[in-house]
DSSP file (Angstrom, degrees, kcal/mol; ACC not computed):
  #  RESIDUE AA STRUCTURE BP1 BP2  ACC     N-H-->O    O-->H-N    N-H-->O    O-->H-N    TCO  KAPPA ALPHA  PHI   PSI    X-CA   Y-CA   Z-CA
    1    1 A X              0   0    0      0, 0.0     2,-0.6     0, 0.0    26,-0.0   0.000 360.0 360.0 360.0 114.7    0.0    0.0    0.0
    2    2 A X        +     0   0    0     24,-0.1     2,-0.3     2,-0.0    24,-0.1  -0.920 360.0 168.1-127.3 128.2    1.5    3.1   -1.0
    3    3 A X        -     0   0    0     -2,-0.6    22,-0.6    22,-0.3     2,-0.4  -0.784  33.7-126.9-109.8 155.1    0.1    6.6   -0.2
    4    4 A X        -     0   0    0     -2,-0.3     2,-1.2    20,-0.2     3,-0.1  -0.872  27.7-166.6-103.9  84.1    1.4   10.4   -0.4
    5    5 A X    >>  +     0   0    0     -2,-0.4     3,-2.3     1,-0.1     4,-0.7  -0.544  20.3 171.7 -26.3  36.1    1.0   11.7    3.0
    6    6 A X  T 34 S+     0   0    0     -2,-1.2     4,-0.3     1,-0.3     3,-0.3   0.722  78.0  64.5 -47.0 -41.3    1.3   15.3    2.8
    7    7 A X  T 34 S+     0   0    0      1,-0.2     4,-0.4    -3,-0.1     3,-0.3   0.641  99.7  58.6 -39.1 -28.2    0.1   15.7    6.7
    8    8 A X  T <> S+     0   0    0     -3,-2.3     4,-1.3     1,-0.2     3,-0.4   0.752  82.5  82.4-105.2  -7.5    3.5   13.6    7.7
    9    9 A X  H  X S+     0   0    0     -4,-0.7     4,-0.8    -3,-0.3    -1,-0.2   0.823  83.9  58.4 -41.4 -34.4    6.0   16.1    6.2
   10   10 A X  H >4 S+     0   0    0     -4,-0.3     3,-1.4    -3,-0.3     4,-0.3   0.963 102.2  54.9 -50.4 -51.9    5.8   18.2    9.2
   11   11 A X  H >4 S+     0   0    0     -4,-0.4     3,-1.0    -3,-0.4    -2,-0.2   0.963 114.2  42.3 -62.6 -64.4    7.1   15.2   11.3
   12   12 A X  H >X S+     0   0    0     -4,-1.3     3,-2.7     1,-0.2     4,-1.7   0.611  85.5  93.6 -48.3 -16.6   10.1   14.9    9.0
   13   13 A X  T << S+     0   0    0     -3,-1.4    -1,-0.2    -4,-0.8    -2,-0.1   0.504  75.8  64.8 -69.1  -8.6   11.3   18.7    8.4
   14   14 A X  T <4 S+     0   0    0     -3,-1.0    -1,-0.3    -4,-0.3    -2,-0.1   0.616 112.4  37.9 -93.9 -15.0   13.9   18.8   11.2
   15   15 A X  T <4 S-     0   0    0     -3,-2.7     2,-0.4     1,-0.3    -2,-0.2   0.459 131.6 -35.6-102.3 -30.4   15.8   16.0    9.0
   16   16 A X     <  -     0   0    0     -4,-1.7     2,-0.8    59,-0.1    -1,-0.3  -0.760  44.1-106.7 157.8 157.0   14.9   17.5    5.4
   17   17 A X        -     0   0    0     -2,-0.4     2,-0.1    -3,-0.1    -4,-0.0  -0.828  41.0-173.3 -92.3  93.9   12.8   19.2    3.1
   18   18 A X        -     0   0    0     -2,-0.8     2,-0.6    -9,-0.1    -2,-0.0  -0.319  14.6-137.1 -51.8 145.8   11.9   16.6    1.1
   19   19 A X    >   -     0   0    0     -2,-0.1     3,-2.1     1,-0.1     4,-0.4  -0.861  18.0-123.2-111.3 116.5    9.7   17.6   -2.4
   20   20 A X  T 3  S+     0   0    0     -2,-0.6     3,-0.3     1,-0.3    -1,-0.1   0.514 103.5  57.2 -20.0 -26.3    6.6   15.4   -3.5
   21   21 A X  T 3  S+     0   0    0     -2,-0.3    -1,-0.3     1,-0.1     3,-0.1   0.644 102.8  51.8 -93.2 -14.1    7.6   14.5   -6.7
   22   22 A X  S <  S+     0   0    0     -3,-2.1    17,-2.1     1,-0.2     2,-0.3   0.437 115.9  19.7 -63.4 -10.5   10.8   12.9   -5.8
   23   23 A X  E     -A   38   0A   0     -4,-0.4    15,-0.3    -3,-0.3     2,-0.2  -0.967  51.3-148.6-175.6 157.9    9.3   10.6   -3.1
   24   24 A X  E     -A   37   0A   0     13,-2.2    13,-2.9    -2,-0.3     2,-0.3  -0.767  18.9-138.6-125.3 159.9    6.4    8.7   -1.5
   25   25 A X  E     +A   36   0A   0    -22,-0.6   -22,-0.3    11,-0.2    11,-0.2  -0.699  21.9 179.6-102.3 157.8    5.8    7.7    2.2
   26   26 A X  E     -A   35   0A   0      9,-4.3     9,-2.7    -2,-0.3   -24,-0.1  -0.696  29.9-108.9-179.5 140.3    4.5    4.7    3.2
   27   27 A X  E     -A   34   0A   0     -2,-0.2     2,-0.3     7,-0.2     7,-0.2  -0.071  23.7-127.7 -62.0 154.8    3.6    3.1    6.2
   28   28 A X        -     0   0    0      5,-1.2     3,-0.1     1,-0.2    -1,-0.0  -0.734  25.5-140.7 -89.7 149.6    5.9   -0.1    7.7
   29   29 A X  S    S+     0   0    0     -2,-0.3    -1,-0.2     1,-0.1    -2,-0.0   0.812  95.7  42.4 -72.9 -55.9    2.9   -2.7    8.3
   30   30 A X  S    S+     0   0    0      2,-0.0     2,-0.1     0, 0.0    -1,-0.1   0.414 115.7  24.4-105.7  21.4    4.5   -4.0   11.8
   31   31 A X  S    S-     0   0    0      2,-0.3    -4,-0.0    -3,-0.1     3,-0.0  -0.490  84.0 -85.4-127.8-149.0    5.8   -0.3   13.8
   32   32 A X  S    S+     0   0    0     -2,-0.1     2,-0.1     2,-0.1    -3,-0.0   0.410  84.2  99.6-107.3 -14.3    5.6    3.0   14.2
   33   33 A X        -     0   0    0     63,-0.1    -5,-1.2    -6,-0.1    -2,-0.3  -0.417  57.4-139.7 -90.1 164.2    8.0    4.3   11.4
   34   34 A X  E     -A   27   0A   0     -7,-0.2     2,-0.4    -2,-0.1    -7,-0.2  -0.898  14.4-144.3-115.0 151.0    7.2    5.6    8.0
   35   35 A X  E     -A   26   0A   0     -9,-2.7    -9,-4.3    -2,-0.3     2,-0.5  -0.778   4.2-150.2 -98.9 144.4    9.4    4.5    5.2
   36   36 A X  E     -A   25   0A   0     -2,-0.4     2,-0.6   -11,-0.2    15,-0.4  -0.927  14.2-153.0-109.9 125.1   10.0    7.2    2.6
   37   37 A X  E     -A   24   0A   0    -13,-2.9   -13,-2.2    -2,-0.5     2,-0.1  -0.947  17.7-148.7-112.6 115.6   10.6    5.1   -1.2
   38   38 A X  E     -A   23   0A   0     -2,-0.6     2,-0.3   -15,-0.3   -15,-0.2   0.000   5.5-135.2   5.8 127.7   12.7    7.4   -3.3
   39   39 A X        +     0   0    0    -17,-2.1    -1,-0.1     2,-0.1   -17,-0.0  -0.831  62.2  24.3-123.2 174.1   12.5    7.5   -7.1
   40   40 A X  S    S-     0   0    0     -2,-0.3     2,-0.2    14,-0.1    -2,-0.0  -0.443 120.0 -25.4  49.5-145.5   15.1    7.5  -10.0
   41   41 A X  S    S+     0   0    0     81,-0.1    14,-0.5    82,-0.0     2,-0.2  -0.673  77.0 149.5-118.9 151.0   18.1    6.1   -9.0
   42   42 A X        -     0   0    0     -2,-0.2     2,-0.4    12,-0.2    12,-0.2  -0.778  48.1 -95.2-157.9-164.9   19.4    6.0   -4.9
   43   43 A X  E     -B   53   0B   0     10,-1.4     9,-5.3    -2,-0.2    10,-2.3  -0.910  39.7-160.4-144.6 141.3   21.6    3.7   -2.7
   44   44 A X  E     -BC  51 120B   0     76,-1.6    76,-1.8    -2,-0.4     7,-0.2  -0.574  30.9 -81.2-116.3 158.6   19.6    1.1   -0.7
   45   45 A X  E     - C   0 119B   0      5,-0.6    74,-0.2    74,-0.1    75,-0.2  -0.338  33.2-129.8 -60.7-177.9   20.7   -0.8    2.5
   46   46 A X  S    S+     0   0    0     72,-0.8    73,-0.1    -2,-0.1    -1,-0.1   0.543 101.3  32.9 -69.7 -37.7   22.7   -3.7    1.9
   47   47 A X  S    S+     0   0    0     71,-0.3    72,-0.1     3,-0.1    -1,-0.1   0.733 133.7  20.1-110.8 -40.1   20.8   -6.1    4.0
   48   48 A X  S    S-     0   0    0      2,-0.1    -2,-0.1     0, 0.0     0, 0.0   0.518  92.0-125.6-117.2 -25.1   17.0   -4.9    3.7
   49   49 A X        +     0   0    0      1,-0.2     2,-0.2    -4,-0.0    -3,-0.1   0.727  49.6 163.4  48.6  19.6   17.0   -2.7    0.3
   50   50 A X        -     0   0    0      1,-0.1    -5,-0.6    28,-0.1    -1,-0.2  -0.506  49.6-103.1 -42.4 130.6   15.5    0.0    1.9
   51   51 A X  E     +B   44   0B   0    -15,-0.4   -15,-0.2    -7,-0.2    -7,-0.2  -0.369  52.6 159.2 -77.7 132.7   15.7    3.5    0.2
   52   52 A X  E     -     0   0B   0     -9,-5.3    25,-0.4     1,-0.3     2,-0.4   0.726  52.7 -11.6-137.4 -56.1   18.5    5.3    2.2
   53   53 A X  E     -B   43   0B   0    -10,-2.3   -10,-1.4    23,-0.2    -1,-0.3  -0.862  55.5-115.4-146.6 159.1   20.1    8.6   -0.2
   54   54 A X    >   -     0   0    0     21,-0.5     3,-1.1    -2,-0.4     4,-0.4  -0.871  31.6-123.0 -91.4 141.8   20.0   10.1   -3.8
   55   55 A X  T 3  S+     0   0    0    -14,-0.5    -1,-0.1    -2,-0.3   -13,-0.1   0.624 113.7  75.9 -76.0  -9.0   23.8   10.0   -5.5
   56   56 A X  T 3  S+     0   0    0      1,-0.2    -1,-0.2    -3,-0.0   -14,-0.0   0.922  88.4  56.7 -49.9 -50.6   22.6   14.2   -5.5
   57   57 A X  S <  S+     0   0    0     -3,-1.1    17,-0.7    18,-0.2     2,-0.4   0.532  79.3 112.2 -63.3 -26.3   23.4   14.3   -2.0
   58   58 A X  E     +D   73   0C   0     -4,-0.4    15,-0.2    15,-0.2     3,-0.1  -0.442  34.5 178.2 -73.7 127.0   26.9   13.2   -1.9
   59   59 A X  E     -     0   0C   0     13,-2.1     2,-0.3    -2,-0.4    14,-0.2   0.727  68.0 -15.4 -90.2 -24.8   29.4   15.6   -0.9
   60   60 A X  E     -D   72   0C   0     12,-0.6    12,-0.9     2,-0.1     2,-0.3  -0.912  50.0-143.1 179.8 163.6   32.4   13.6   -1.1
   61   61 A X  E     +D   71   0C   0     -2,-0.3     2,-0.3    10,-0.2    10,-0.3  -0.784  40.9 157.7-150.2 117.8   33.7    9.6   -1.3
   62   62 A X  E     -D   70   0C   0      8,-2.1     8,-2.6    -2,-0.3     2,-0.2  -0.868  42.0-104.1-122.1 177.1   36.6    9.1    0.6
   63   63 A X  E     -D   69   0C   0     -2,-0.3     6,-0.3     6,-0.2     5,-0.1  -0.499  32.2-140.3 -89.5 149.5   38.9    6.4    2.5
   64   64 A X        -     0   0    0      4,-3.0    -1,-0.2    -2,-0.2     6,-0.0   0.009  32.9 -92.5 -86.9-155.2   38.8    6.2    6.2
   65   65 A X  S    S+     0   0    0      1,-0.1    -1,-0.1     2,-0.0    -2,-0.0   0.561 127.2  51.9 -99.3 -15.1   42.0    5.6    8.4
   66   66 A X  S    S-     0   0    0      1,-0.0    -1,-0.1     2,-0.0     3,-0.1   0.683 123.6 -97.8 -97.2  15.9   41.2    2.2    8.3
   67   67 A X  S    S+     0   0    0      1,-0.4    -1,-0.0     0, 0.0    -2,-0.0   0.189  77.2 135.2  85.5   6.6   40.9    1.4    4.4
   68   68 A X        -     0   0    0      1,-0.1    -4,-3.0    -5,-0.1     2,-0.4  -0.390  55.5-124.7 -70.1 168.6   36.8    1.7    4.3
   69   69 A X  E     -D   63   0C   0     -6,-0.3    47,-2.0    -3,-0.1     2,-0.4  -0.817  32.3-173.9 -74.3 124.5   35.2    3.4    1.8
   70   70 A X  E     -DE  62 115C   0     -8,-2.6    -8,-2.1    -2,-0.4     2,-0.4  -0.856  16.6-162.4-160.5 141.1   32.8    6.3    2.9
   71   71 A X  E     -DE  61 114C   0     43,-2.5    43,-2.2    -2,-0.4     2,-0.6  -0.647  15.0-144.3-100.2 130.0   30.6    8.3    1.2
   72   72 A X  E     -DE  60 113C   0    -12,-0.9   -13,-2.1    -2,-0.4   -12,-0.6  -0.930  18.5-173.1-131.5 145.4   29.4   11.5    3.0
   73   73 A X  E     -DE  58 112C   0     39,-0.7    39,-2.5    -2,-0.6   -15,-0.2  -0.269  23.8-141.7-117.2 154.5   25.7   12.5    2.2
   74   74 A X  S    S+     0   0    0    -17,-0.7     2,-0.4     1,-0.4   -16,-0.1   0.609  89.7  15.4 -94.3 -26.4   24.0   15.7    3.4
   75   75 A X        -     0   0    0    -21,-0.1   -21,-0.5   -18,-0.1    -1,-0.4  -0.975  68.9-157.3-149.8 140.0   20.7   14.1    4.1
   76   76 A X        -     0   0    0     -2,-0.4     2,-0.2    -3,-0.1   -23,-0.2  -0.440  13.7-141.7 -95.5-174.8   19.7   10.3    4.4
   77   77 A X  S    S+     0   0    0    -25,-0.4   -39,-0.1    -2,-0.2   -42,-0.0  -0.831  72.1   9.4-147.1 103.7   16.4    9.1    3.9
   78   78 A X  S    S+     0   0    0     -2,-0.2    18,-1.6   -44,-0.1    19,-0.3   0.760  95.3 123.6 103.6  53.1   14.6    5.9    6.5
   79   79 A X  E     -F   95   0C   0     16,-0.3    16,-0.2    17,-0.1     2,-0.1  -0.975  53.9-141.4-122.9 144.1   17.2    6.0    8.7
   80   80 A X  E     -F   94   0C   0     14,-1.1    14,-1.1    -2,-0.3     2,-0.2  -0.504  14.2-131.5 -57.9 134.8   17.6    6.6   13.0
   81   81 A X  E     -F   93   0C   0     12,-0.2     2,-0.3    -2,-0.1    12,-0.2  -0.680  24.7-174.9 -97.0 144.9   20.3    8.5   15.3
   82   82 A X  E     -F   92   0C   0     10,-0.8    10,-2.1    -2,-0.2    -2,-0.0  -0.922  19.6-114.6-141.7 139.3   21.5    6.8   18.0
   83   83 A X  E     -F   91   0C   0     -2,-0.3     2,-0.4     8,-0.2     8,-0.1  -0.074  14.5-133.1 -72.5 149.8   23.9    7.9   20.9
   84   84 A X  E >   -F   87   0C   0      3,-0.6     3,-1.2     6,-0.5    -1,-0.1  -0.895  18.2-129.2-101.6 138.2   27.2    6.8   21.5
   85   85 A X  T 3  S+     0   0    0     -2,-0.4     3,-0.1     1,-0.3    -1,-0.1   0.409 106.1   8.2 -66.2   5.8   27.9    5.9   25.8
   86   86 A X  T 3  S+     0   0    0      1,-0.2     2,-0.4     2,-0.0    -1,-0.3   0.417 114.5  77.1-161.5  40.5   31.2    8.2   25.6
   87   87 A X  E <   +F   84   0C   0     -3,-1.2    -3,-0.6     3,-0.1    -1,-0.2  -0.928  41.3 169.4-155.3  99.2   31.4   10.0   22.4
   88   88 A X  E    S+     0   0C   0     -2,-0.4    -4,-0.2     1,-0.1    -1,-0.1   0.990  78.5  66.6 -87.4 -46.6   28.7   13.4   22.3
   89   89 A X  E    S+     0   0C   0     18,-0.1    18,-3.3    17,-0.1     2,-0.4   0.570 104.4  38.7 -88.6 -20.6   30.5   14.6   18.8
   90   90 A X  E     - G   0 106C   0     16,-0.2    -6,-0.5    -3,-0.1    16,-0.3  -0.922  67.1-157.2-127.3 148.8   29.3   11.6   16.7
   91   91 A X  E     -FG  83 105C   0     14,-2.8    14,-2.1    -2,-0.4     2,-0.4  -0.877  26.7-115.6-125.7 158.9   25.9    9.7   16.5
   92   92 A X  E     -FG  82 104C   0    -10,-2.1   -10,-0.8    -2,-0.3    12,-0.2  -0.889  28.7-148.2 -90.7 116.6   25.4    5.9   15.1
   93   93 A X  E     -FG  81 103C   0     10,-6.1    10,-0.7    -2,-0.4     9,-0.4  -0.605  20.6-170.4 -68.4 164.6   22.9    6.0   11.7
   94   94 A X  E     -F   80   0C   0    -14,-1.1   -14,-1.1     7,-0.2     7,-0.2  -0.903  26.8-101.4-135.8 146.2   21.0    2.9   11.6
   95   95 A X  E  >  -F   79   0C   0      5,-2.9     4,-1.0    -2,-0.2   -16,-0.3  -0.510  19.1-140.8 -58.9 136.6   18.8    1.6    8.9
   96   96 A X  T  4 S+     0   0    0    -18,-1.6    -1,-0.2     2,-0.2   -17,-0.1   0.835 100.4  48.8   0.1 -67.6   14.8    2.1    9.4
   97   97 A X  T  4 S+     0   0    0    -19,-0.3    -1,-0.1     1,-0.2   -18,-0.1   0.901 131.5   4.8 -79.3 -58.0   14.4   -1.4    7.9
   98   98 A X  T  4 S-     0   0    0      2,-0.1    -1,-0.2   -48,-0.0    -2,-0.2   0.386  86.9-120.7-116.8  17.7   16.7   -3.7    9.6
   99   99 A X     <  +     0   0    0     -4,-1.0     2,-0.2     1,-0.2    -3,-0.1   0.573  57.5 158.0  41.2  29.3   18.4   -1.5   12.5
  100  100 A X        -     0   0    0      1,-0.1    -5,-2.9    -6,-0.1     2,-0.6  -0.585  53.6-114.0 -84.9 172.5   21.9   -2.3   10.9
  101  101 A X        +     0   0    0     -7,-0.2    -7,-0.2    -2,-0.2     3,-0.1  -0.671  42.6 172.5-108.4 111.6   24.6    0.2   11.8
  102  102 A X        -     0   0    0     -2,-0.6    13,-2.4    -9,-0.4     2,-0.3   0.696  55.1 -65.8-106.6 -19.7   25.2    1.9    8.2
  103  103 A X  E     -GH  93 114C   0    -10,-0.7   -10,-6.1    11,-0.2     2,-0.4  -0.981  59.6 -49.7 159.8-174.9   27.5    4.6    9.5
  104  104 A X  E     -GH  92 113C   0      9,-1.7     9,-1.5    -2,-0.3     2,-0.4  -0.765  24.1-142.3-110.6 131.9   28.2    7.6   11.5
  105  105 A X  E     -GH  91 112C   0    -14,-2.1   -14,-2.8    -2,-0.4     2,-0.5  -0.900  14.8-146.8 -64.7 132.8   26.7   11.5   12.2
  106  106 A X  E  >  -G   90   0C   0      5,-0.6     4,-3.6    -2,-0.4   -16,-0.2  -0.889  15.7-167.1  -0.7  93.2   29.2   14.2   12.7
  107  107 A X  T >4 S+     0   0    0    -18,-3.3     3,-1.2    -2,-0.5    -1,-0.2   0.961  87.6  46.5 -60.0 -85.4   26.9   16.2   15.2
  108  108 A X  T 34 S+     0   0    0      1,-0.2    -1,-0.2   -19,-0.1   -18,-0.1   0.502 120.7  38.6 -56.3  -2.8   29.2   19.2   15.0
  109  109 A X  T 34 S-     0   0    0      2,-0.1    -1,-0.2    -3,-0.1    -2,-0.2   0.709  89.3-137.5 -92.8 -37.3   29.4   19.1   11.1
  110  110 A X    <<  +     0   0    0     -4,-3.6    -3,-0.1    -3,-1.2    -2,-0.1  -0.016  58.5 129.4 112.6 -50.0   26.3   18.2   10.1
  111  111 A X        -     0   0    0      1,-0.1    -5,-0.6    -6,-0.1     2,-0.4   0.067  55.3-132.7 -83.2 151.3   27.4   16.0    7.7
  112  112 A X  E     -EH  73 105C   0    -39,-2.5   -39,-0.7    -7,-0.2     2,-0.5  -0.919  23.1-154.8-109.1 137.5   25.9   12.0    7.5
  113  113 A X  E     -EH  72 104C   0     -9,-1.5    -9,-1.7    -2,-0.4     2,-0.4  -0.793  15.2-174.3-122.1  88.1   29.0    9.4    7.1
  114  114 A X  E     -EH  71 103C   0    -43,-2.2   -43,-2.5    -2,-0.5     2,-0.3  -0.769  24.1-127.7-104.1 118.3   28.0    6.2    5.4
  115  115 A X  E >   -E   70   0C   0    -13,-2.4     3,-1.4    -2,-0.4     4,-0.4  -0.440  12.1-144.3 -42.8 120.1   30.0    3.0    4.7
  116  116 A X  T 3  S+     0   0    0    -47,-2.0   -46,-0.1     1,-0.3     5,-0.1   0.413  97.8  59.5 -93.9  17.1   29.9    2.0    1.1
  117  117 A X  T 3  S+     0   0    0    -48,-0.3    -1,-0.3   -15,-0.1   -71,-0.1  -0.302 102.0  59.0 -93.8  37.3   29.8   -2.1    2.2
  118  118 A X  S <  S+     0   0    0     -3,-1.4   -72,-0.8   -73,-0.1     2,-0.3   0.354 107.7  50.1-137.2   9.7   26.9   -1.1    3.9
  119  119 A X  E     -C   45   0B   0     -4,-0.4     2,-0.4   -74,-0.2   -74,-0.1  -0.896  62.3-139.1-130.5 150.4   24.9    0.3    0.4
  120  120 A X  E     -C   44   0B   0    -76,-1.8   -76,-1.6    -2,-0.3     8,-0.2  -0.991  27.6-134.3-125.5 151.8   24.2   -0.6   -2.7
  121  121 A X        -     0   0    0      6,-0.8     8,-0.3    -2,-0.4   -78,-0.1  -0.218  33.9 -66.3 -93.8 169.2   24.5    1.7   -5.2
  122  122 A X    >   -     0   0    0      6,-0.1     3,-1.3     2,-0.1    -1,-0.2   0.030  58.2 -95.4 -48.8 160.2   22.3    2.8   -8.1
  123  123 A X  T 3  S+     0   0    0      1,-0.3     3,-0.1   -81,-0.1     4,-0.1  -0.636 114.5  22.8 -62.1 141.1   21.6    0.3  -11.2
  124  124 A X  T 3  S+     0   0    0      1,-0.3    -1,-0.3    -3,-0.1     2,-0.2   0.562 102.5 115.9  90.2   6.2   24.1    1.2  -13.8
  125  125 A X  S X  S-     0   0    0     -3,-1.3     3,-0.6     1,-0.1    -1,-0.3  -0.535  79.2-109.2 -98.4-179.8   26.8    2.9  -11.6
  126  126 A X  T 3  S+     0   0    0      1,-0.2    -1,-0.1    -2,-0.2    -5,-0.1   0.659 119.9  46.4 -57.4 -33.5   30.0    2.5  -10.6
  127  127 A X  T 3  S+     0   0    0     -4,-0.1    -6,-0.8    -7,-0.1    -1,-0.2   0.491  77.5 118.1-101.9  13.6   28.9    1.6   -7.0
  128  128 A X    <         0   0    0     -3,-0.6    -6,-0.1    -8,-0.2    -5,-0.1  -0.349 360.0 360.0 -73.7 154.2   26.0   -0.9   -8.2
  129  129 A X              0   0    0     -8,-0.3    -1,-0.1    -7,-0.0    -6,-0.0   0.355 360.0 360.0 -94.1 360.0   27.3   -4.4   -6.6
């Protein structure tokens, strides 16, 4: 069942201004969250294929200090903040869908920091797997 839900934008607006012709809500059948599904081409989780960011949104793809790949987004899309027990500066994303741990917030930056073994990329890219 998929509806547009113009009444549940409000709830979202502190995370991003989404526009209506780029994306539909629709309610998860067994919670409380709404999944947002994305159109044209976006990066999914890994594990669930939930709709997570637009390849618009990426500011950068770089290497960590340990050899990951990470991609950092200005806004995600169906995912949760979660604190870290000694760390105020950074928050844990987690996927919506399947509450895996896709990457990290920068509180003071702003900025969303996503693993790229933890996406799949658009059909027809470079980052598709």
């Amino acid at each position: 069942m998929i509806v547009l839900l113009s009444s549940l934008l409000p709830c979202f607006s502190y995370r991003f201004k989404p526009s209506l012709d780029s994306i539909t809500i629709r309610l998860v059948e067994m919670g409380r969250m709404f999944e947002i599904e994305l159109e044209g081409p976006f990066y999914t989780c890994i594990k669930c294929h939930t709709h997570l960011g637009l390849p618009n949104d990426i500011i950068s793809k770089e290497i960590d200090q340990f050899g990951r790949y990470e991609y950092e987004f200005t806004r995600l899309f169906n995912t949760f903040l979660g604190e870290r027990p000694f760390n105020s500066a950074v928050k844990d994303i987690f996927c919506v869908g399947c509450s895996n741990i896709i990457g990290i917030y920068g509180v003071t930056g702003g900025s969303y920091w996503v693993l790229r073994n933890e996406l799949h990329g658009p059909e027809g890219s470079d980052d598709e797997v």
